[in-house]
N, C-alpha and C positions, 0 to 999 in steps of 0.2 A: 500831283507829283511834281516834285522841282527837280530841272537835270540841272546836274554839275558833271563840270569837265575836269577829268583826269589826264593829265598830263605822264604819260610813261614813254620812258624813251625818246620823245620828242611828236610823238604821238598821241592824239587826243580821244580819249575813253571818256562817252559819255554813258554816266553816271545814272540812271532816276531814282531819288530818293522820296520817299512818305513821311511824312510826321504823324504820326498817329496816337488816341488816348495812351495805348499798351505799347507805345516807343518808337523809334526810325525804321522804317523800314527801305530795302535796296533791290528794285528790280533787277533780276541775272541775267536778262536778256542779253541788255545792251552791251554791259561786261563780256559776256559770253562773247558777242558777237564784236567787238574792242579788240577783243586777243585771239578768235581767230578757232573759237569753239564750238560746238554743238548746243545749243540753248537745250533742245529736247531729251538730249542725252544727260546733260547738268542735272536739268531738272527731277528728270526719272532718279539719278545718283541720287540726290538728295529728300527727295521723296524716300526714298526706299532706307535712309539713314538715319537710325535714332538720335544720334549727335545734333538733328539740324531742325527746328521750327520752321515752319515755311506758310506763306498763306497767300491767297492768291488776292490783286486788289485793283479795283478801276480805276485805269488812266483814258483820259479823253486826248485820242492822237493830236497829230497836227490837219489832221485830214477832219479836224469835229466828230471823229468814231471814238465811240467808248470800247476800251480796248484792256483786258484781262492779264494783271504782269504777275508774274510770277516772284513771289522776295522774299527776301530772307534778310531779319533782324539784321540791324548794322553791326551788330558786337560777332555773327556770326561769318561776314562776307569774309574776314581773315582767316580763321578755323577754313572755309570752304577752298579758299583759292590755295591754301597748304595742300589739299587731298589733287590740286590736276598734274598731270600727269607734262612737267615741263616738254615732254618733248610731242607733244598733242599742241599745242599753240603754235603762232605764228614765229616763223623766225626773229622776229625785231622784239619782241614780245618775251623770247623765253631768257634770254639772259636778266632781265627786269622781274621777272616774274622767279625765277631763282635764287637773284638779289633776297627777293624778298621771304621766297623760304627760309632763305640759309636767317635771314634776319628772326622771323618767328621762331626759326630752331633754336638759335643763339637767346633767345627771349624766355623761353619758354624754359629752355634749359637752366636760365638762372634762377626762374620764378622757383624751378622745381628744386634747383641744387640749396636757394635760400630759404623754402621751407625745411627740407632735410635738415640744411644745419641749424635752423629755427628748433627743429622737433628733436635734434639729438641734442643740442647745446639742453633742452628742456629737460627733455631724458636725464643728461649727465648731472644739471643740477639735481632734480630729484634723486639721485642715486649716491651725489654727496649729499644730501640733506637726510637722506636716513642714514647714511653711513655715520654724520655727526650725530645724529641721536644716537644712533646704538653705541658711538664712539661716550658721551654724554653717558649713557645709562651705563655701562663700561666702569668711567671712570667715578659714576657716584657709586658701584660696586664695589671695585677696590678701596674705594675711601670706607666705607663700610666696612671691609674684612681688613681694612688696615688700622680702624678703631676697635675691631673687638680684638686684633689682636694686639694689641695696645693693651687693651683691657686685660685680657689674658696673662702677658707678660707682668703686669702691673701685679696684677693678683698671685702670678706665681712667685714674683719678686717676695711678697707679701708674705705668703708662704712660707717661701725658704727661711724669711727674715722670724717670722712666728717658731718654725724649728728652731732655729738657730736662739734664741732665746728659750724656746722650753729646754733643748739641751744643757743651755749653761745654767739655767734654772734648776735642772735636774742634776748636773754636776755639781752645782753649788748644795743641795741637797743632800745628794752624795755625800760630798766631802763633811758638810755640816754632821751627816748622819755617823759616816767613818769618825770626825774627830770628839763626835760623841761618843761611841761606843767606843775610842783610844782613852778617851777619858775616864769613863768609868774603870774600864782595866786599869786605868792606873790608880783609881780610888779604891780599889778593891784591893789591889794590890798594897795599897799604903795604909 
């Protein structure tokens, strides 16, 4: 165990930390007893909390006794000291220890407000990007019924123009046929 000194307030919190294969680890004792808390009562809290890893690991005192700490992963001691209860510490202790809530709230709040708009900015692209497909399949549709009816127009045009020729085809007829049979009346007549 190496202790490190903690500087809070102008008072000094010693620290003992582990290094270990599976990571740092931070006895709560000393912390505990730094600020002016219950080690046994910590301990039981945390024991009893799914949120918190804890194991227990041999320190050899200053006395040469092999002596049992209680600790919890380093990534966790911030998680832990968010759950005490500020006005359970010592006076010099809870304005620093406050500080540091209000600091993990403000943290934590942003981690969480920058995923949201991570996960909605995400959302909202995906929600324009099918919106531009369907926008896309949309407009190769109208291109579509704006070709046939293109087509259609075209044809009817075509149509009209085919009557319009058998008409005069058929009046030309007509009239051929009329000024035949004015013809003959008049050869019959002569």
């Amino acid at each position: 165990m190496k202790h490190v000194s903690l500087n809070v307030n102008g008072k000094d919190i010693i620290a003992e930390i582990a290094t270990l294969p599976e990571g740092v680890m931070v006895a709560i004792k000393p912390i505990c007893e730094g600020i002016g808390l219950d080690s046994k009562s910590q301990r039981a809290k945390l024991q009893a909390d799914p949120r918190f890893s804890w194991g227990d690991i041999t320190s050899t005192g200053s006395d040469g006794k092999s002596y049992q700490m209680f600790c919890l992963p380093v990534e966790q001691v911030g998680p832990w000291l968010y759950t005490i209860n500020s006005n359970k510490v010592k006076p010099e202790i809870r304005d620093v220890l406050l500080q540091f809530q209000q600091h993990l709230t403000r943290e934590l709040n942003a981690v969480i407000m920058g995923q949201v708009s991570i996960q909605k900015t995400v959302e909202m692209e995906n929600r324009i990007n099918a919106m531009e497909l369907q926008l896309m399949n949309l407009s190769r549709q109208i291109e579509t019924l704006t070709d046939l009816l293109s087509q259609a127009v075209e044809r009817e045009l075509k149509a009209q123009a085919e009557v319009e020729r058998l008409r005069k085809a058929n009046g030309f007829r007509a009239t051929a046929a009329s000024y035949q049979m004015h013809a003959r009346k008049a050869e019959i007549k002569h």
